[in-house]
C-alpha positions in Angstrom: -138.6 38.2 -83.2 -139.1 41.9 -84.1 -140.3 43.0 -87.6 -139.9 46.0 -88.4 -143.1 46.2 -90.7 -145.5 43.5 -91.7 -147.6 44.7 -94.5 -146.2 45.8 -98.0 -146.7 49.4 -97.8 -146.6 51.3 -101.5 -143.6 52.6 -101.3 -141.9 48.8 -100.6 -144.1 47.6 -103.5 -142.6 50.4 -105.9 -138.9 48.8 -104.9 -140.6 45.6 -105.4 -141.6 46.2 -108.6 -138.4 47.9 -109.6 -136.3 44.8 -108.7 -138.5 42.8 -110.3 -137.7 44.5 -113.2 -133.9 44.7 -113.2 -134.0 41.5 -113.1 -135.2 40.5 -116.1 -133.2 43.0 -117.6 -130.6 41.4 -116.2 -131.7 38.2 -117.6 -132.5 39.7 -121.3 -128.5 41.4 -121.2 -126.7 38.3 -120.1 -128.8 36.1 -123.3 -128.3 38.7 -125.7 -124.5 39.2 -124.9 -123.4 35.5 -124.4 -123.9 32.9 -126.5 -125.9 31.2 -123.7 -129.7 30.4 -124.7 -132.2 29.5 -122.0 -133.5 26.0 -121.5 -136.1 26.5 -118.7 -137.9 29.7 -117.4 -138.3 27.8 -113.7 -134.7 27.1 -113.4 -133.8 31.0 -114.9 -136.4 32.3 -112.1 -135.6 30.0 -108.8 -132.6 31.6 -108.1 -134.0 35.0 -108.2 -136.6 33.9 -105.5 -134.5 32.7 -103.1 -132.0 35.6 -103.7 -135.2 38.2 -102.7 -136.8 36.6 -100.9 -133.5 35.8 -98.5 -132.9 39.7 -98.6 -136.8 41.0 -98.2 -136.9 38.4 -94.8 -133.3 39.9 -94.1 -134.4 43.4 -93.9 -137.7 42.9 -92.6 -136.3 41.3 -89.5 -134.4 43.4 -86.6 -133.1 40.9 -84.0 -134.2 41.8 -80.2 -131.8 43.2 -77.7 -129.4 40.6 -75.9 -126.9 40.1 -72.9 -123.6 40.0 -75.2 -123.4 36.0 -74.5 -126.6 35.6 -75.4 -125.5 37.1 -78.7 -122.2 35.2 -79.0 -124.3 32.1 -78.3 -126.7 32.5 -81.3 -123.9 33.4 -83.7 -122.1 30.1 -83.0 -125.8 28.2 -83.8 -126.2 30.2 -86.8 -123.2 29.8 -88.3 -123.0 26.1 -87.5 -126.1 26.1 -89.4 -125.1 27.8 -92.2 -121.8 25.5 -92.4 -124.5 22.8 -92.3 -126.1 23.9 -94.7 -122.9 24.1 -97.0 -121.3 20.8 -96.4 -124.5 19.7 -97.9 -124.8 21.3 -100.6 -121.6 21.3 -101.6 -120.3 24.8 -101.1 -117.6 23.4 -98.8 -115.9 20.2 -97.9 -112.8 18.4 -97.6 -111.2 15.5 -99.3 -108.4 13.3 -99.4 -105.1 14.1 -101.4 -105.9 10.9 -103.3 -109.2 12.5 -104.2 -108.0 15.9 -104.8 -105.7 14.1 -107.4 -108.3 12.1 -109.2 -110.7 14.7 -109.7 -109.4 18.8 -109.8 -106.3 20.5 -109.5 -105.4 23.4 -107.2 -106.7 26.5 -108.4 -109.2 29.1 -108.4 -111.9 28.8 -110.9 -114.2 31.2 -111.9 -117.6 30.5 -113.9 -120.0 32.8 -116.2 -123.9 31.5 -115.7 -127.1 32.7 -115.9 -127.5 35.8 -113.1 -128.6 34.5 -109.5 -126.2 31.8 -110.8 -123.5 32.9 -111.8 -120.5 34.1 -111.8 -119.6 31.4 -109.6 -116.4 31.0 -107.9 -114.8 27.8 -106.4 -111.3 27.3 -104.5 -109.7 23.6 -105.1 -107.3 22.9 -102.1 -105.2 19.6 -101.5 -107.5 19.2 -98.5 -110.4 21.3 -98.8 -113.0 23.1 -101.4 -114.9 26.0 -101.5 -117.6 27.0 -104.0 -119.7 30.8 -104.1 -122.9 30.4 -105.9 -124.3 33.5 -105.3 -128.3 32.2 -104.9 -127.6 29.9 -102.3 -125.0 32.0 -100.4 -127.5 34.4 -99.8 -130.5 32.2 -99.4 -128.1 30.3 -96.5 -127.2 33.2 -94.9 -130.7 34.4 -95.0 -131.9 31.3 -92.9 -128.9 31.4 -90.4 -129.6 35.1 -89.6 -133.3 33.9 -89.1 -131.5 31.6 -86.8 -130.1 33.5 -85.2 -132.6 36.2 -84.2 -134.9 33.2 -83.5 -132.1 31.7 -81.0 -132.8 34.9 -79.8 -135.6 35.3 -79.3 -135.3 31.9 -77.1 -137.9 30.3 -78.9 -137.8 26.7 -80.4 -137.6 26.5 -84.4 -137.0 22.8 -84.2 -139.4 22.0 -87.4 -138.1 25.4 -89.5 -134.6 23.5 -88.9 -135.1 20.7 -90.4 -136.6 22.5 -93.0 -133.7 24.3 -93.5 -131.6 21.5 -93.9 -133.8 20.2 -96.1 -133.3 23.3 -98.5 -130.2 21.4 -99.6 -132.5 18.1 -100.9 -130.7 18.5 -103.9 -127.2 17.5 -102.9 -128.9 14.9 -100.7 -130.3 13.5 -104.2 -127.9 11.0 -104.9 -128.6 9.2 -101.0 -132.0 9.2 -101.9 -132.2 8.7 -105.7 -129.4 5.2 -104.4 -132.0 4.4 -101.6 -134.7 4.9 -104.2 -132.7 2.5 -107.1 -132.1 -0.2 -104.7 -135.8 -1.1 -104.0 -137.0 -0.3 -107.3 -134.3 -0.8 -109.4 -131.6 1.3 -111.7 -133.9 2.2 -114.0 -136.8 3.7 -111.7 -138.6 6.0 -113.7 -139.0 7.7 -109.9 -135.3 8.0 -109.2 -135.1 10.0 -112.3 -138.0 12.5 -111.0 -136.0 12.9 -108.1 -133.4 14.3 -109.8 -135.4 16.2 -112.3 -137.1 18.0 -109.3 -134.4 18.6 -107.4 -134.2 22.4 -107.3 -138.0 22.6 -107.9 -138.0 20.6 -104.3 -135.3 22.7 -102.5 -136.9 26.0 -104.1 -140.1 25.2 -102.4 -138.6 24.0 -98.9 -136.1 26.9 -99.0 -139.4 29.2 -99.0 -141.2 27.7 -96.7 -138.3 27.1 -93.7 -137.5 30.8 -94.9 -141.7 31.6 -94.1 -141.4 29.5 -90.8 -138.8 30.7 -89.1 -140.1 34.6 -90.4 -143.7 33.9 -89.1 -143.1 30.9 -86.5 -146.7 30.2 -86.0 -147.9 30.0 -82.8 -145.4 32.3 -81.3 -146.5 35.5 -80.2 -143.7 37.9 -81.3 -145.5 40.5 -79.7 -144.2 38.9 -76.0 
C-alpha cells in the first residue's frame, strides 16, 4: 500500500482544524433551525468520525500500479465487501411481497437528522430496499477502497476483514442481544447494554479495521 504522506504536516492540520470547525457549525445551524434538540454529544460526534476519518484514510491512500485484471479482480472483492457490509447493516436487502405488505409501502422516503445522519434517503421496493445514511456510506466505502488497494497490494487483511464486518455490530444486535436473552433471560440487564452500546461498539471497530487495513502491521509497505 502506498501513502502518499504519513505525518500530519501544518498545512493538513490547518484543513484539519477547519473541518473540525464546520462541523460544529454545522451542528449548532441544524439545532437552532429545527426543532430538533440533542440528546447525546457521543451519538451527535460518531458520525462525524467515521465520516473523516473514512475520507482522511481515503486520500491518504494511492493504490499501487496493477495488470488491469488484477484491478478488475480487487474491485469485485471490494465491492462484495462493501455489499457485505450493507446487507448487514441494513442499507440494502430484499424481502417477500408478503413482507413488503406488512411493513412499508412503495416509495421513496426522505429523512431530516442530525448532520453525518441525515438527510437520509431510503427506496421501498416490492422486492427490495435501499437506505443512504450518509456516515456509514462513506465509512463503507472507505473500508472497501482499503480493500481494495490492500487486494492490491496482494497482501492478506484476513483480521482487518473481519473487523470490518464487525463495523456493522449494531444490526447484528438483535442475534446477539436473542443469543444473549436465551441464557440469561428476557430481562438481562446485559442484553440491554448491548443495545445501548451498539454504535459506541461499531464506532470503535469501524476505527480500528479502518487503522488496520491503513497500517497493516507487520507488512512492510515499503516492498
Amino acid at each position: 500500500m502506498y501513502r502518499l504522506t504519513t505525518i500530519v504536516s501544518a498545512r493538513e492540520a490547518r484543513w484539519i482544524a477547519l473541518v473540525l470547525v464546520a462541523e460544529l457549525w454545522l451542528l449548532a445551524i441544524y439545532f437552532a433551525f429545527t426543532p430538533a434538540e440533542p440528546t447525546s454529544l457521543r451519538y451527535l460526534l460518531y458520525p462525524f468520525v467515521w465520516i473523516n476519518v473514512g475520507l482522511w484514510v481515503i486520500l491518504k491512500t494511492a493504490p499501487p500500479t496493477a495488470e488491469r485484471r488484477h484491478r478488475a479482480g480487487a474491485a469485485v472483492l471490494a465491492l462484495s465487501y462493501f455489499l457485505v457490509l450493507a446487507a448487514l447493516s441494513g442499507l440494502v436487502g430484499v424481502h417477500t411481497g408478503q413482507e413488503h405488505q406488512i411493513h412499508a409501502v412503495s416509495g421513496l422516503y426522505t429523512t431530516m437528522g442530525a448532520p453525518g445522519w441525515g438527510p437520509a434517503v431510503a427506496y421501498v421496493g416490492e422486492t427490495v430496499h435501499l437506505s443512504f445514511v450518509p456516515y456509514l456510506v462513506i465509512g463503507y466505502l472507505a473500508l472497501a477502497y482499503l480493500v481494495y488497494v490492500t487486494v492490491l497490494d496482494a497482501a492478506g487483511a484476513a483480521l482487518s476483514g473481519v473487523l470490518g464486518l464487525a463495523t456493522c455490530v449494531g444490526c447484528a444486535v438483535p442475534v446477539v442481544a436473542s443469543l444473549v436473552a436465551g441464557v440469561a433471560g428476557g430481562s438481562s440487564a446485559l442484553t440491554v447494554a448491548v443495545y445501548s452500546l451498539s454504535i459506541d461498539i461499531s464506532t470503535g471497530v469501524f476505527v480500528l479495521a479502518a487503522t488496520l487495513l491503513y497500517w497493516r502491521p507487520g507488512y512492510d509497505s515499503r516492498r
